[in-house]
C-alpha positions in Angstrom: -40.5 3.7 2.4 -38.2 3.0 5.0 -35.5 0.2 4.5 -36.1 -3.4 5.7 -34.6 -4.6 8.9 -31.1 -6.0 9.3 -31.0 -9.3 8.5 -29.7 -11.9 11.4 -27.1 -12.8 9.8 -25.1 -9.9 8.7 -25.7 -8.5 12.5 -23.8 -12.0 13.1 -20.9 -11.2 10.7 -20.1 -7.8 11.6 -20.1 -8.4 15.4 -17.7 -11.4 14.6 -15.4 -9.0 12.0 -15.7 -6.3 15.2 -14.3 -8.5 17.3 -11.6 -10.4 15.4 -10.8 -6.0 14.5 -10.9 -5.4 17.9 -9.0 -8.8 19.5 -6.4 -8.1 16.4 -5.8 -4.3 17.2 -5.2 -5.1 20.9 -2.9 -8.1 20.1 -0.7 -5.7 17.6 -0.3 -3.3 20.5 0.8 -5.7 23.0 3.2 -7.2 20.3 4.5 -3.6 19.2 5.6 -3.1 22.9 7.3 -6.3 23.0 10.0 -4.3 20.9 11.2 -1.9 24.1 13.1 -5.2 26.2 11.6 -5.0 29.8 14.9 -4.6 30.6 18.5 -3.3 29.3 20.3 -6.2 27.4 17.3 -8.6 27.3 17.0 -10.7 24.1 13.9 -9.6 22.0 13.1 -12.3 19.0 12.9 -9.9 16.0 12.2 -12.4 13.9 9.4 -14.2 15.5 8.1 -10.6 16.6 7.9 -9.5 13.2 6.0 -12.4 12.4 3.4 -12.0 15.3 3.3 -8.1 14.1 2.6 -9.3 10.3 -0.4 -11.6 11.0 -1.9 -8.8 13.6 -2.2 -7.0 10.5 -3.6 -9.4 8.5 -6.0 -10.2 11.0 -6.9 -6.6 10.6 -6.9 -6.2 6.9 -9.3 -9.2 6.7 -12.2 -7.5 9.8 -11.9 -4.2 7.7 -12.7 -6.1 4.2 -15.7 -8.1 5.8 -17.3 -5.0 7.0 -16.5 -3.0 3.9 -18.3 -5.6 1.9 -20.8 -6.0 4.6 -21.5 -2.3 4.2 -21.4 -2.5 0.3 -23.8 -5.8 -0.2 -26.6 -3.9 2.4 -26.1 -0.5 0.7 -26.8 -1.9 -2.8 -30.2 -3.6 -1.2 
């Protein structure tokens, strides 16, 4: 007996997590090399940088715990 088809849905919310992983990851890079100045002596905002830095991750954290309980709710049907 092979398993039913995906549902709509859950395709829907796991491109979205994908994205919001993938849109997060990118942004975290491009704020991680924000820390080398461009130039000798330019001013970097540490503060406001680590703040940037702190939601990349939580944008992170939150794509990978919608498609771990994506994952989990499908495997248990």
């Amino acid at each position: 007996v092979s398993p039913p088809p995906p549902q709509k849905p859950a395709l829907e919310t796991v491109r979205s997590s994908l994205r919001l992983l993938n849109a997060s990851a990118y942004r975290l890079q491009s704020e991680c090399r924000k820390t080398v100045p461009p130039e000798p002596g330019a001013a970097v905002d540490y503060q406001l940088l680590t703040q940037q830095v702190i939601q990349c991750a939580y944008d992170i954290a939150k794509a990978a715990k919608q498609l771990v309980t994506i994952t989990t709710r499908e495997k248990k049907q």
